[in-house]
N, C-alpha and C positions, 0 to 999 in steps of 0.2 A: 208634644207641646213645644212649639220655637220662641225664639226671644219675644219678648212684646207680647205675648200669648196669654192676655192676661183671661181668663174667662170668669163669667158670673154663673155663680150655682145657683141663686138663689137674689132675687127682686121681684119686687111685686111694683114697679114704679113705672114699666114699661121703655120703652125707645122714644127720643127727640130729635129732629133735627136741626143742630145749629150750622150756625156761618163760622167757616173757618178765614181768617184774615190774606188777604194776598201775601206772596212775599214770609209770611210768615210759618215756619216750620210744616216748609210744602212737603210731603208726601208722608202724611199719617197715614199709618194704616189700621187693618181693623184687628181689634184686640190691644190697644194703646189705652194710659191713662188721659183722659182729657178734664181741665181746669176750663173755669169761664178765666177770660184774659181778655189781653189786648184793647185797643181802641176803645173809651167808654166799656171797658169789662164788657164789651158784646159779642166775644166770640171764643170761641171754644180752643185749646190750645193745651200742648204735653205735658204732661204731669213730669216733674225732671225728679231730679237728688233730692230726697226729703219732705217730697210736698208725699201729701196734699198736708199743708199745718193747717189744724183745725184755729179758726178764728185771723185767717189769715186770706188760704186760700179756699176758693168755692168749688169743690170737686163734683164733676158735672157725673160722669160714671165711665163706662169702657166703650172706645170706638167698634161700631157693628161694621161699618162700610170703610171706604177709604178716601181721604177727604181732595176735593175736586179743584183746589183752591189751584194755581197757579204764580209765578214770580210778579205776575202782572196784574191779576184780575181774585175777586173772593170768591169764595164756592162754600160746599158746601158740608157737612157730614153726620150722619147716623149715629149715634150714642145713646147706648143701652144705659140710661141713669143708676143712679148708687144712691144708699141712703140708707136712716140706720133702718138693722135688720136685715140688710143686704149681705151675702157672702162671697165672698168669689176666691179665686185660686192663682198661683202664680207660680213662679221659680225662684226660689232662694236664692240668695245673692252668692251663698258660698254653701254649694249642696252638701260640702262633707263634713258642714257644722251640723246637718240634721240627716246622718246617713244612718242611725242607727235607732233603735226606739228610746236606749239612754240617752245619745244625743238628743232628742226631739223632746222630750219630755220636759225638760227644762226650759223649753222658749214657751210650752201652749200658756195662753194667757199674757203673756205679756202683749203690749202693747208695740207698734212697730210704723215705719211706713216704706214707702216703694226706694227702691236706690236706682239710679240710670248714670251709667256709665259714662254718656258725653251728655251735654247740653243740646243735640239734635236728635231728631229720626232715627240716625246713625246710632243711638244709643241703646245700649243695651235695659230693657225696663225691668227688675225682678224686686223680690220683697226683699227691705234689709231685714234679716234674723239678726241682724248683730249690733241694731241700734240698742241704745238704754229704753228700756221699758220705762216710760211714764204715759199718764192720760191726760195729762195739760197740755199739750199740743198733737200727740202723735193719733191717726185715724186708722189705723186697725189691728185689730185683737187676734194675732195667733190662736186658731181653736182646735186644728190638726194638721196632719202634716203626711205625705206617702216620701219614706227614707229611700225606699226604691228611685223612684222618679225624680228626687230634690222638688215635689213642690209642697207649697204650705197653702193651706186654706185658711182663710179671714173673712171674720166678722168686721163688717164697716160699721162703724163705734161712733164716728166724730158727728154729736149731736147738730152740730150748723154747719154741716155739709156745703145746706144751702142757704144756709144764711150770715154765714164769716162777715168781715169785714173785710175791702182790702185797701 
């Protein structure tokens, strides 16, 4: 599993294809978190530090393809949606806080969200294990975890996914 590696275990909601905006955080690839964003919120765009905040942001699900958008021109990209009941898997932000089954055992259930490194592509995408567990804002439920590997598998939790405000 590489950075940005995000994978779904588990949707029943299928693939979409949105517009990604020109000029705007060119070269997503695939296994990225993507938000609806941008211009009249019509295009799809990286989940950074924190998001997706439930009632906030509209988290669209994980990029399949890799999106065609250019510095000049809009394009396009494949996203496998999210939604509750959905699971998927990632890389902990800091893998030797859950290397161990005592380590691990204390984050299942909490609540958490993605952490990225920079505000670009360039950024590194993983789950924070080490945010404050609450469910007023944060979208997903720590539900296991492989100590080996450093990743954690999550339940997508935040009931307005798709329906936030922003």
């Amino acid at each position: 599993m590489a950075s940005n590696d995000i994978k779904v275990l588990h949707s029943h909601y299928g693939a979409k294809r949105f517009r990604v905006e020109a000029n705007v955080t060119v070269g997503i690839l695939p296994g990225d978190g993507a938000i609806r964003a941008g211009t009249n919120n019509s295009y799809a765009q990286l989940v950074l530090d924190g998001m997706p905040t439930q009632g906030t942001d509209i988290w669209l699900g994980v990029t399949k393809s890799t999106g065609d958008n250019t510095t000049a021109l809009d394009g396009v990209i494949d996203v496998e949606l999210i939604g509750p009941g959905a699971f998927i898997q990632g890389r902990a932000q800091t893998a030797a806080n859950m290397n161990t089954d005592a380590l691990l055992l204390p984050l299942l259930n909490n609540y958490v969200n993605f952490d990225r490194s920079a505000a670009t592509v360039a950024g590194v995408l993983t789950i924070d294990e080490n945010e404050a567990s609450g469910t007023g804002t944060l979208s997903l439920m720590i539900v296991d975890g492989d100590v080996v590997n450093g990743t954690l598998d999550c339940a997508c939790v935040n009931s307005s996914l798709w329906t936030g405000t922003m």
